[in-house]
C-alpha positions as CSV (number, residue, x, y, z in Angstrom):
1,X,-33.9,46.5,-58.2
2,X,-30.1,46.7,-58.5
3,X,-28.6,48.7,-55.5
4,X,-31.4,48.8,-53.4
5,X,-31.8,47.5,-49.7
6,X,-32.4,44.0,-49.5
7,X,-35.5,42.9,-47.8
8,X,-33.1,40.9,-44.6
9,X,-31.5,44.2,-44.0
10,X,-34.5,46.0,-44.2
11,X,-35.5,44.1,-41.6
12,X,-32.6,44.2,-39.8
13,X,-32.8,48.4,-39.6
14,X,-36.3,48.6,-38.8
15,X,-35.7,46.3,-36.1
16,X,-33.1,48.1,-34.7
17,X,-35.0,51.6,-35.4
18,X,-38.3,50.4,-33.6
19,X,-35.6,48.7,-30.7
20,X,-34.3,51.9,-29.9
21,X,-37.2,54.1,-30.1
22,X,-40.1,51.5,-28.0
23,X,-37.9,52.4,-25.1
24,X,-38.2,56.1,-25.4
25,X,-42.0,55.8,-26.2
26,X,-42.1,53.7,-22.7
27,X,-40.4,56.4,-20.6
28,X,-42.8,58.5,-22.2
29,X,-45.7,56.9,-21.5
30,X,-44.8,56.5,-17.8
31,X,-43.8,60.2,-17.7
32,X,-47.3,61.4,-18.4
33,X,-48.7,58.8,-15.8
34,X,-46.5,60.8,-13.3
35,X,-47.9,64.2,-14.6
36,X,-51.4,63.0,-14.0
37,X,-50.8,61.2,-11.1
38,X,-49.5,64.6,-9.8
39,X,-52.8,66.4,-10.8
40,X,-52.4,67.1,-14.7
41,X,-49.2,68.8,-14.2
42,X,-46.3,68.8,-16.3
43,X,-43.5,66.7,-13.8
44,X,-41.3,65.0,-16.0
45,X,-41.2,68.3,-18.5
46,X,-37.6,69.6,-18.4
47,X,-38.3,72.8,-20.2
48,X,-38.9,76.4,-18.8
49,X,-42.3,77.8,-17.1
50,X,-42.3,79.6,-20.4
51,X,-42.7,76.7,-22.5
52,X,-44.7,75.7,-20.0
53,X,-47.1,78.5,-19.9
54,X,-47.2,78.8,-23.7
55,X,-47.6,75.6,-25.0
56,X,-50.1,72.5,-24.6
57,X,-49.1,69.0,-22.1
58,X,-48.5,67.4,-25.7
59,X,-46.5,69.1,-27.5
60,X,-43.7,69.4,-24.5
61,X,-44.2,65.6,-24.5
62,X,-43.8,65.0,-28.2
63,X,-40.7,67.7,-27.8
64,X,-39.1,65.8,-25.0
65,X,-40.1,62.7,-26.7
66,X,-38.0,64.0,-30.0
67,X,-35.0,65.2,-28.2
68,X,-35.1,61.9,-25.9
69,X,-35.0,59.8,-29.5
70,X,-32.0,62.1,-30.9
71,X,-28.8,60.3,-29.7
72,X,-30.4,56.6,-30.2
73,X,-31.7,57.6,-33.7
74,X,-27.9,58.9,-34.5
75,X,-26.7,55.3,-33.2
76,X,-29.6,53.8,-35.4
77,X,-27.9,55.5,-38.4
78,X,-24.3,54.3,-38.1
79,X,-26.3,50.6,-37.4
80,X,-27.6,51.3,-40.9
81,X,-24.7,52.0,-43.0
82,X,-23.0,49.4,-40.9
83,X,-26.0,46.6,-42.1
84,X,-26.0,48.5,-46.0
85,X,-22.6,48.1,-46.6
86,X,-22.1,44.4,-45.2
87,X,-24.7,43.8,-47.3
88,X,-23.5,45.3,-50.2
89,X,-20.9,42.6,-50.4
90,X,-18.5,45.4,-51.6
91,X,-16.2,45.3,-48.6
92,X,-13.9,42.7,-47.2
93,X,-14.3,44.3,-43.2
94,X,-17.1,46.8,-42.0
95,X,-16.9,48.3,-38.5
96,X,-18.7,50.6,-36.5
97,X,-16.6,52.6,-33.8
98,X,-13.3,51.4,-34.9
99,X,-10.5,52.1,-33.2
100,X,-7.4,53.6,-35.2
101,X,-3.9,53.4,-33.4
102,X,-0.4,54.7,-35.1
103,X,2.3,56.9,-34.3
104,X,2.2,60.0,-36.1
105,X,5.5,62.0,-37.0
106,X,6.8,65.4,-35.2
107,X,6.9,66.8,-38.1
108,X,3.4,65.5,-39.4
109,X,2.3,67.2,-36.0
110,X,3.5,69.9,-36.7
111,X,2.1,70.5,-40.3
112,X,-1.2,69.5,-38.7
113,X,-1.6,72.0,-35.9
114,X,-0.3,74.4,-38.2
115,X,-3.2,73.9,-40.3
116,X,-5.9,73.3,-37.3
117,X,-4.7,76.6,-35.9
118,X,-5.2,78.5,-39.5
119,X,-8.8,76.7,-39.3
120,X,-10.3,77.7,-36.5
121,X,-9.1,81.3,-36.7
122,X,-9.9,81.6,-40.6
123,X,-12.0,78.7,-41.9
124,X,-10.7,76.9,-45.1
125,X,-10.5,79.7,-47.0
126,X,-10.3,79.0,-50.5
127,X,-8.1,75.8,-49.1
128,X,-9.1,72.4,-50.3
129,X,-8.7,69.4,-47.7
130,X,-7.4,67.1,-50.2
131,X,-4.6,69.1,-50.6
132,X,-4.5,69.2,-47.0
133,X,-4.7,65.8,-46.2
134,X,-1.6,65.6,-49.1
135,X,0.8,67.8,-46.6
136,X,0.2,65.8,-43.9
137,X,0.1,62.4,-45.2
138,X,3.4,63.4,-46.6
139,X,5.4,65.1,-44.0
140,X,8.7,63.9,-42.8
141,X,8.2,59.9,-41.2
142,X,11.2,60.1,-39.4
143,X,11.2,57.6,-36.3
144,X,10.5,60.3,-34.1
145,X,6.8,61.0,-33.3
146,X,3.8,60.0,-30.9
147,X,1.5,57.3,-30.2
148,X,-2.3,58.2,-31.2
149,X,-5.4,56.6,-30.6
150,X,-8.5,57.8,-33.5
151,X,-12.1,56.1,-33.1
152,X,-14.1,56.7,-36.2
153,X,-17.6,55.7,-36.8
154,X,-17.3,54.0,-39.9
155,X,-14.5,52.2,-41.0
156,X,-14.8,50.3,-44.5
157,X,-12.2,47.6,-45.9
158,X,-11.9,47.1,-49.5
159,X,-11.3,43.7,-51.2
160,X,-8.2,45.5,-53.1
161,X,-6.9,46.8,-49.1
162,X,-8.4,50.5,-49.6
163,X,-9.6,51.6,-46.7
164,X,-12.2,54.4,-45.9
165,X,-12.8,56.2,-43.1
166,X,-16.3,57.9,-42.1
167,X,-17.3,60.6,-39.5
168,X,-21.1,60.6,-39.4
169,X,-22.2,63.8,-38.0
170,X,-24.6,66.3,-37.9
171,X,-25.3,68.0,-41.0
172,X,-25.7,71.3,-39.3
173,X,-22.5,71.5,-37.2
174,X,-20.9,74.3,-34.9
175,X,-17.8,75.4,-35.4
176,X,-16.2,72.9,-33.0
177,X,-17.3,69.9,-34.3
178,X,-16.5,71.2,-37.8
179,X,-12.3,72.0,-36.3
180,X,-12.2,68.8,-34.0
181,X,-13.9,66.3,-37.1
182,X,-11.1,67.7,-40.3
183,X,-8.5,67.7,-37.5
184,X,-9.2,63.8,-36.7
185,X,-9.6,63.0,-40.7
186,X,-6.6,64.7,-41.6
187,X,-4.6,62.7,-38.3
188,X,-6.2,59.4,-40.0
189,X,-3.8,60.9,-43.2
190,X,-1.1,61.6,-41.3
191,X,-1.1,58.1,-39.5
192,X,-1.9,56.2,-42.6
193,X,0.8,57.6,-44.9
194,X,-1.7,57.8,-47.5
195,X,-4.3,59.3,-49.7
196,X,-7.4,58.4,-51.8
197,X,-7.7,56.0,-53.1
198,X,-5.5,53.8,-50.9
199,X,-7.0,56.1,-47.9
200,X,-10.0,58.0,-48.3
201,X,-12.1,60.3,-44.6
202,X,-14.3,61.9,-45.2
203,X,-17.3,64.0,-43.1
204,X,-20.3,61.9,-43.8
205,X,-23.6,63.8,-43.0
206,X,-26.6,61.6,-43.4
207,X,-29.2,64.3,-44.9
208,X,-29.3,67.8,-46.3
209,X,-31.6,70.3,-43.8
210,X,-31.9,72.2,-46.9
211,X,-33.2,69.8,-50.3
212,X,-32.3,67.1,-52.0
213,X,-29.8,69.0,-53.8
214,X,-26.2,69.5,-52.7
215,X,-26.2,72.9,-54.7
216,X,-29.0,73.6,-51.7
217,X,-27.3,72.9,-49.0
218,X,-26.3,76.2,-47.2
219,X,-25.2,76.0,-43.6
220,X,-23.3,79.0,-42.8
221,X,-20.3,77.3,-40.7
222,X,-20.1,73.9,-42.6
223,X,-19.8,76.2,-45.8
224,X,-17.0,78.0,-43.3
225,X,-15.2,75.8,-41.4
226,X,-15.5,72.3,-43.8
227,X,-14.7,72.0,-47.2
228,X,-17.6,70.4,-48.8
229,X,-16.3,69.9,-52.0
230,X,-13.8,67.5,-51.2
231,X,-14.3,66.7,-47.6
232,X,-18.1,66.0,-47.3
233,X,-20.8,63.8,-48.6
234,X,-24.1,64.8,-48.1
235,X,-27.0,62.5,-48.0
236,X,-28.0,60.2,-50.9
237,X,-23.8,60.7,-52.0
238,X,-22.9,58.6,-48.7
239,X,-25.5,55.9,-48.7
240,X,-26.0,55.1,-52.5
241,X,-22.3,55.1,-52.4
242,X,-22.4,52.4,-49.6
243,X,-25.3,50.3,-51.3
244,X,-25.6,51.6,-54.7
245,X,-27.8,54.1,-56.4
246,X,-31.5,53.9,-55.0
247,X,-30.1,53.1,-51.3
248,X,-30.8,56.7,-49.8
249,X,-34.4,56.0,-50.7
250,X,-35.0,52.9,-49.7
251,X,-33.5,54.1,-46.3
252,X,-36.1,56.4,-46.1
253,X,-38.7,54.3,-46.8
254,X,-37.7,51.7,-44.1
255,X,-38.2,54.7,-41.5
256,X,-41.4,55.8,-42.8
257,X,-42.3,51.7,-42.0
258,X,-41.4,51.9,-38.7
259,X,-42.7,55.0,-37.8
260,X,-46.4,53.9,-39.5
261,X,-45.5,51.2,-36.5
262,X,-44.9,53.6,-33.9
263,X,-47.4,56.1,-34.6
264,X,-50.8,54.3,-32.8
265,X,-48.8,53.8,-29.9
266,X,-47.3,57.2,-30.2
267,X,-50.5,59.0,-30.5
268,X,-52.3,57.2,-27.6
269,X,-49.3,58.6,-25.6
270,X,-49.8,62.1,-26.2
271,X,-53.4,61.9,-26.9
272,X,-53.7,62.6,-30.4
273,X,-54.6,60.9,-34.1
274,X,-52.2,59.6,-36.0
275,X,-51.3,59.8,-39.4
């Protein structure tokens, strides 16, 4: 089917899903040894006497076990998007982590920490960050100005030279993270000169907590602190617009693969069936 996940990168991001998780599943598995070895306690656990107290050995496994897997499975996603849109043959240069360097204006500094300040103290407000992006990316370019270093998690080349920059993060962000990612995207404006299409950065969040819909979507601070209109794309919008329509899907169906891989092993760990 057109825009879909091609069986090679399918592959290619189960293998790197089940690559970072085995490991995790391993210190797992030699965690509960320990607790055993140590008389069925819970040595390993790093949670509160509470949780302790309240809940069963195997759910404050599988709850370590989760929160162990949370940073890997965050790298696994960039790997994704990195292996969807090589794939998708739509860009001439794909990189994870790239590394943006420029000198940005006085003045351009100035309009920007003008607008973090109003930010963090008031939220967007009404304030759309294209428009944003527009006063920064055209303030004075005078020769004045500092040297700045910006690494973004997703960088795409266009055949035509566009560019697109991409901040995967979490889809239900604090208020810091929210201030320091529109103050980066907005420096990648200022640095760049330029706005969509030439330059496009944008807060890319890789599901909605909330449905399917974007209408759903309801996070109190990202509705505060971002402006999802123009800023964000939220999940099937960022990767069927990396691999065409039909790519969130298949994406979702690769990690239901590897997890029906996981599982057995998962479930002898913690001493229950899997399903």
């Amino acid at each position: 089917m057109a825009g879909t996940i091609g069986a090679e990168t399918r592959q290619k991001i189960k293998y790197a899903i089940l690559e970072a998780v085995r490991p995790k599943l391993k210190q797992l598995a030699e965690t509960q040894k320990s607790a055993c070895a140590s008389g069925g306690g819970t040595s390993g656990i790093t949670y509160s006497p509470f949780h302790q107290a309240l809940f069963p050995k195997s759910l404050l496994f599988a709850w370590q076990f989760e929160r162990a897997c949370s940073t890997v499975l965050g790298k696994c996603l960039e790997k994704a998007a990195e292996l969807i849109a090589v794939a998708s043959g739509r860009y001439k240069t794909v990189k994870t982590q790239k590394r943006l360097e420029g000198t940005i204006s006085n003045a351009a500094r100035v309009t920007l920490d003008s607008i973090i300040n109003s930010l963090r103290t008031q939220g967007f407000q009404g304030q759309r960050f294209d428009e944003l992006a527009e006063k920064v990316a055209s303030a004075y370019r005078g020769g004045n100005g500092s040297k700045i270093r910006i690494v973004v998690d997703l960088y795409l080349e266009g055949w035509q030279g566009n560019e697109e920059f991409y901040e995967m993060k979490s889809p239900l962000p604090n208020k810091d993270q929210c201030v320091a990612t529109t103050e980066k995207l907005l420096a990648i404006h200022a640095v760049k000169h330029a706005l969509s299409p030439r330059v496009t950065a944008k807060y890319a969040m890789a599901f909605n907590p909330f449905g399917e819909s974007r209408s759903e979507y309801r996070h109190s601070i990202a509705q505060k602190y971002l402006d999802l209109e123009t800023e964000v794309l939220i999940g099937a919008e960022f990767w069927d617009h990396l691999g065409g329509n039909g790519t969130y899907k298949d994406l979702l169906d690769i990690y239901a693969e590897a997890g029906r891989e996981i599982r057995p092993d998962l479930g002898k760990v913690l001493g229950v069936e899997s399903s």
